[in-house]
N, C-alpha and C positions, 0 to 999 in steps of 0.2 A: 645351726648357724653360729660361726666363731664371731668373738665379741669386735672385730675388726668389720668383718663383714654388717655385721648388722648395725655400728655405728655410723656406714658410708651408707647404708638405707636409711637410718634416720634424716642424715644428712640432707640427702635428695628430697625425702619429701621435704623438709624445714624449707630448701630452694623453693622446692614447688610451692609451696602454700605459701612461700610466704610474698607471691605476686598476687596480686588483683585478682579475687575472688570472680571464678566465669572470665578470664583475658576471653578477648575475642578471638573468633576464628574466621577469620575473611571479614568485607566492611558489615558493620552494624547486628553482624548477626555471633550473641555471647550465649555462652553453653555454660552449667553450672558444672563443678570442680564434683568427684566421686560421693564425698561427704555431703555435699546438699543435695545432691540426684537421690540418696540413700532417705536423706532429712523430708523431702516433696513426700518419698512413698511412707513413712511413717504418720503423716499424716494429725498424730493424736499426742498431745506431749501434757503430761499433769506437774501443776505447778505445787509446792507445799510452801504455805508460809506458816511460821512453827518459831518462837522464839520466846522472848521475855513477854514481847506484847500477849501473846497467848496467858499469859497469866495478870498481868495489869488491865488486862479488859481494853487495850486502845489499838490504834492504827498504828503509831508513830510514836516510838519511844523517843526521851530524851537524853536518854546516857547513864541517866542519875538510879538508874533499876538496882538493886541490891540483889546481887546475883543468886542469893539465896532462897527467892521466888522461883526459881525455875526449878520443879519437882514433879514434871512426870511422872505418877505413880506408876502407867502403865505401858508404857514408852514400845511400842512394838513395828519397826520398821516393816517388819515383812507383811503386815496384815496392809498399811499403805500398799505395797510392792502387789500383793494379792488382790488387795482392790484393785489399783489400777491395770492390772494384767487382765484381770477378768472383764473389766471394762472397753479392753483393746486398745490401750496406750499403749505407748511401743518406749516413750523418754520420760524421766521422771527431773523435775525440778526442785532441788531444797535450796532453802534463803541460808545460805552456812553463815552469812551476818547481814540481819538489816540496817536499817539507817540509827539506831539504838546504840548500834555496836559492840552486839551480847554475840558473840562466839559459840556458833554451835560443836566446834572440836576446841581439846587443849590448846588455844596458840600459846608460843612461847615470848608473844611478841605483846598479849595484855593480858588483865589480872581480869579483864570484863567476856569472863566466858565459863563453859562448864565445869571449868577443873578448879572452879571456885562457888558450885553449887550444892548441893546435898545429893543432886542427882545421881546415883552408881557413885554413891562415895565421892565424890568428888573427881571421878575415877575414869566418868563417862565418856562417849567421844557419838554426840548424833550422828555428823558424818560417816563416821566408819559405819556403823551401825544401817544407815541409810546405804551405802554401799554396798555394802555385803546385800542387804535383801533388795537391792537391785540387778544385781547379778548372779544373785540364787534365782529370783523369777524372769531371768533371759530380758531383763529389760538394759535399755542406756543410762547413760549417768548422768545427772545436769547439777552446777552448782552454780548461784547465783551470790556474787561478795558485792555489797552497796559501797560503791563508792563514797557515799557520805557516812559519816561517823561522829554521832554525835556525843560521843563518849570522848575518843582520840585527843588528850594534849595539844599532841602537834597538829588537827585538823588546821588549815587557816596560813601554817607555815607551807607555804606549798612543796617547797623542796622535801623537806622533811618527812611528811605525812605522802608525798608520792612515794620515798622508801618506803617508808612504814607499809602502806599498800600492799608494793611489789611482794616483801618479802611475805606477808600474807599470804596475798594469790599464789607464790610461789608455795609457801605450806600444801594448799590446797591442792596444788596441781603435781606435788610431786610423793606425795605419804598414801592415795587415795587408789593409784592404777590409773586408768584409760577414761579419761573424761568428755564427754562429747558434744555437748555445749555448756560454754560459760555464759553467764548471762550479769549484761550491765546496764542501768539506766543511767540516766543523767542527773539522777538529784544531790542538790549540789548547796551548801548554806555558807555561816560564818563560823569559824572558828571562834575558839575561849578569846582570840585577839584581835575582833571584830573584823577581823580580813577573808574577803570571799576565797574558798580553795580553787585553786587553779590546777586540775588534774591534769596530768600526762599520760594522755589516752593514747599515744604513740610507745610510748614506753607499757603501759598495760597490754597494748595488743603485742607486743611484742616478745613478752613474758610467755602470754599462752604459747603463740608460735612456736617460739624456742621450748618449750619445756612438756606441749602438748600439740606438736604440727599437725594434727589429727582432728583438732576438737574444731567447731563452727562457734565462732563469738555472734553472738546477739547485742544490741543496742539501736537507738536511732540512726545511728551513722552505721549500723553492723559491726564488723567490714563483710561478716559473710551474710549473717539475717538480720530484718531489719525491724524496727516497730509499727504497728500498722496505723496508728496516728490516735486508736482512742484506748480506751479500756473497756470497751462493751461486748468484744470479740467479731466485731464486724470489719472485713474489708470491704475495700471499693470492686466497686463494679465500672470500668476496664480494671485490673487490678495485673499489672506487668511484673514480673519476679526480675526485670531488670532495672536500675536506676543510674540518675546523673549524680555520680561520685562527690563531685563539687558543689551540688543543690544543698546537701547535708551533710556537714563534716565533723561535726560532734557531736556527742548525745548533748540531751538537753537542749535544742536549741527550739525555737518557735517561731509561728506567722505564718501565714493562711499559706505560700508557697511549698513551705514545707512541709507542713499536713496534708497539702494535696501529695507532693513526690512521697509522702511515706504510704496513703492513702493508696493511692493507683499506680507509683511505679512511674518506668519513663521507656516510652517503646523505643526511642534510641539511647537509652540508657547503653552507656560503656561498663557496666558492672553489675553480674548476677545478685540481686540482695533481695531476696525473696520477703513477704512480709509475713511475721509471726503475729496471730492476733489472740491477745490474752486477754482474760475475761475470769472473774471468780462466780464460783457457783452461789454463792453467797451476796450480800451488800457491799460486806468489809472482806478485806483479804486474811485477816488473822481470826482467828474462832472467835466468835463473841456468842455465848449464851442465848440472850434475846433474840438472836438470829435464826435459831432453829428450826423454827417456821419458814423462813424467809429464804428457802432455798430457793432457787428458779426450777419454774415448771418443768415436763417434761417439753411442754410445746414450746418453749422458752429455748432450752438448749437446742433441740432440733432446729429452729431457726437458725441459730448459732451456729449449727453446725452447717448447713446447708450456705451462708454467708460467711463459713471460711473457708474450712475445706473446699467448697464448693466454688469456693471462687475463688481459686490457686493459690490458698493458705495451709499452714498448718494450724491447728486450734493450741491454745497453749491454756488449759483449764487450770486454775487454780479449786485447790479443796485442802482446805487448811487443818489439819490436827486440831483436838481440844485438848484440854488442861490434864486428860492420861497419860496421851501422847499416842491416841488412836484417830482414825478419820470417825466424825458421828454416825450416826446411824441413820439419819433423818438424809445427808449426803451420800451415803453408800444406798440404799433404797433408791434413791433417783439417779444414781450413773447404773445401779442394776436396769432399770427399768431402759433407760438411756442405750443399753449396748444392747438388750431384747429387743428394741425397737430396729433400731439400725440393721439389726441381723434381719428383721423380719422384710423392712423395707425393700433391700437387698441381695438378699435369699434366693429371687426367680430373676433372673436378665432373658425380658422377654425376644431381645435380640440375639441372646446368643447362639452362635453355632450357625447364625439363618443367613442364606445367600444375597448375597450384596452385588450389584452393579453397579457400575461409572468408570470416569478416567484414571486414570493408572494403568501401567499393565506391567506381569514381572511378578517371579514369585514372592518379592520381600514389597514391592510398591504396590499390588494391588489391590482393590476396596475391600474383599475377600477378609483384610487383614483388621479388619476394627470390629470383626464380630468372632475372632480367632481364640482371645483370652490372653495371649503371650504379650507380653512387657518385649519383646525384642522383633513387633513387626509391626509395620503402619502401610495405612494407604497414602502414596504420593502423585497427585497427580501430576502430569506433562508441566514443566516446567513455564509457565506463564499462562496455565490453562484454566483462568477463573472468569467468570464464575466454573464453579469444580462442583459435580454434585457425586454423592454416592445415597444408592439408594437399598433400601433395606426391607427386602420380602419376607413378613412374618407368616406366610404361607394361609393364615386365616385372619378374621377378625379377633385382636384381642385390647383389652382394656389398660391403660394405662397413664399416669401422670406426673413422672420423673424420668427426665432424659440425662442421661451420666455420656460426658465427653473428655478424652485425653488427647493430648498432644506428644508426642515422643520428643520430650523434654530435653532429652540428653543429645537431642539436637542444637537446642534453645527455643525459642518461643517465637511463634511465627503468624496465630490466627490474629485477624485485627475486628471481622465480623464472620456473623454465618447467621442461618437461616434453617429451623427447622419445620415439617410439613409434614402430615400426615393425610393417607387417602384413606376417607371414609363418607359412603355417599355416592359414588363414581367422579368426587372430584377430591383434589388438594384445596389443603387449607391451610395456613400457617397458624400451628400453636407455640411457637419459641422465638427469639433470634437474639442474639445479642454479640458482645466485642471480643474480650479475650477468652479462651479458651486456658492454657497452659497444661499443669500438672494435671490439675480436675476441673471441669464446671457441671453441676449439676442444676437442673433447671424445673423447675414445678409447674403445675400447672392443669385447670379443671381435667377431670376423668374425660378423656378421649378413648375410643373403640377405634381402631384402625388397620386393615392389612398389610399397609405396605407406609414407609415410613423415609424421607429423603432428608437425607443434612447436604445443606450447598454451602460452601466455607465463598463466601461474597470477596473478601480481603483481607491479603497477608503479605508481609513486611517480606517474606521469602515461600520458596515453594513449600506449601504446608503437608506436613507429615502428622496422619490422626493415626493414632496407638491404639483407640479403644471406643466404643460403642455402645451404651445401654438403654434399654429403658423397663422403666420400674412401676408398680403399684404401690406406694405408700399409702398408710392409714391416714383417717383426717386431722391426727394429732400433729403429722407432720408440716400441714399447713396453717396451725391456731397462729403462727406470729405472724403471718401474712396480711394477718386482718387488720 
């Protein structure tokens, strides 16, 4: 491709992305853009927080770090990249500056980074280095720049320190290759000249667009993912991957309305913004020593996982490096044990393959199609034909207590309730029901024996299109947070 042509493709998509994350396609009903569709099935994103604080023992640097604290003796990206591959992350997260505003690459733009450390001579660049063994183990990029800086001169002037920023983010987004989300919160303080910063979140999102049209920004307000309202890694339950644009327009902002729209979403939501819910494996998000115990259980993240994922999230797990510059050992132990389990959970779909009846009819719309496997078929039934049931002959008695449902996304999001029932006994009984469906929901629930198994989708915003169909035996670990 000559460099003419491939500038008039950049070109197009910078157009394309840079309208309203999911435009609608007919009234009320918004479809996510190819990058979030991609972002739903990845499903697993690991967060690193890695910096100065990793050496000072705290949360929350104040600026005043003497950069010569940061000395990674053993500094090795790929064995991150290896963990988290093996664990079935698909996106990796580094903090490349937190709120300290200690520079995990050379900038040219402050003296408060590694090219003023001991680390590789002075020499280092974590970014790059984070790059590269993200892309040796087929993993995505993610890089997260905190808008506050409590190092920064000009923090406080706002005009100024929004340069400062940009040209930052720009470093980041253009020395590194293809980045796939950037990631931003809202925390936001006083400058050395007691004046709150006023960021230009319009000018930030517009940086990426232009210099990375590709990549999905995160924050409260997105624009394309959004934050799920706490830090525990739980969403809500309706949990809508669409929102009212206008409800929340900056990061940082607060009050019970808004925690609800970041929480659940808005079924007439005019804008795809799914919710990311991040959660450290730990207490603290940076390593701290005493911690080391204090990982979370196995039955702890399972929960977690089953209340994001599961209820049309992506998980955004933080596991912070220690003072080598490796993940511990006490945290690598429990994401191994974390992805043995989920493999095992998951491992039999006692639905698959098994003959389904109900409404629909047509090779691509009928019930057929939710116990088929393929990402490119659904069951749809007649167009205003609900209650809608499809019902699903496991041909014997067999045992089970997780039901896995999809909705074929790349339509938009359509279920509002459903109902599931299983015959055993010579009658129906209901063991599930509940609101939105979306990407995933996965639903638990005591050990049932049952032959024959019926999902009725009760109400939907449009004719609903279901992708996919399971159900599962997990172990009792899988339900300790329930209790």
């Amino acid at each position: 491709m000559n460099r003419l042509n491939r500038l008039i493709l950049l070109g197009l998509a910078s157009l394309i992305l840079s309208q309203p994350a999911g435009a609608q396609d007919g009234p009320s009903l918004v479809r996510p853009t190819p990058q979030q569709l991609a972002w739903h099935r990845d499903e697993l994103t690991m967060f690193l927080h890695f910096g100065v604080n990793t050496f000072t023992d705290r949360e929350w640097g104040d600026g005043r770090e003497d950069p010569r604290i940061f000395n990674p003796t053993e500094l090795n990206a790929r064995q991150w990249a290896r963990v988290a591959k093996e664990a079935g992350f698909k996106l990796m997260i580094l903090t490349a500056k937190h709120h300290d505003g200690f520079c995990l690459w050379p900038s040219k733009y402050t003296e408060h980074s590694v090219k003023n450390s001991p680390w590789r001579g002075g020499k280092g660049d974590v970014v790059r280095e984070f790059v590269a063994a993200c892309r040796a183990a087929g993993l995505k990029v993610g890089l997260y720049l905190s808008p506050w800086d409590r190092h920064e001169p000009s923090y406080g002037d706002s005009p100024r320190y929004n340069e400062f920023y940009k040209n930052q983010l720009t470093e980041l987004l253009t020395h590194y290759g293809s980045i796939s989300e950037v990631w931003f919160d809202g925390a936001c303080g006083e400058g050395p000249n007691g004046r709150k910063q006023q960021y230009d979140w319009a000018g930030f999102w517009d940086t990426v667009r232009r210099l990375q049209p590709c990549a999905l920004m995160f924050s409260d307000a997105g624009p394309d993912v959004r934050w799920v309202g706490n830090e525990r890694g739980y969403a809500g339950d309706p949990c809508w991957a669409t929102v009212d644009p206008g409800a929340v327009t900056a990061p940082g902002q607060g009050g019970k309305a808004i925690l609800s729209m970041l929480q659940h979403g808005d079924p007439n939501g005019a804008v795809w913004r799914p919710a990311e819910c991040d959660v450290s494996i730990r207490p603290g998000w940076f390593y701290h020593e005493k911690q080391d115990t204090q990982v979370k259980s196995l039955g702890h993240l399972l929960d977690i996982y089953f209340k994001s994922v599961g209820r049309n999230s992506v998980l955004l797990l933080n596991v912070p490096p220690d003072k080598r510059g490796l993940l511990p050992a006490p945290d690598v132990r429990r994401l191994t044990e974390f992805r043995k389990t989920l493999n095992q959970i998951f491992a039999v779909n006692l639905a698959a393959g098994k003959p389904v009846t109900g409404t629909g009819a047509g090779a691509r719309l009928g019930p057929s199609n939710i116990t088929d496997r393929s990402w490119d078929s659904y069951w749809s039934p007649a167009d205003g034909a609900l209650p809608a049931t499809a019902e699903v002959d496991l041909g014997k008695p067999v045992t089970f207590n997780v039901a896995l449902m999809q909705e074929y996304i790349a339509q938009g999001q359509r279920v509002e309730e459903y109902r599931l029932e299983a015959f055993a006994d010579g009658a129906w009984k209901q063991i599930a029901a509940g609101t939105t469906i979306g990407h995933k929901k996965l639903d638990r629930f005591p050990d049932v024996t049952a032959s024959k198994v019926r999902l009725t989708i009760l109400k939907a915003r449009h004719t609903p299109q279901i992708n996919h169909f399971g159900l599962f035996c997990a172990p009792a670990v899988a339900f300790e947070g329930m209790k």
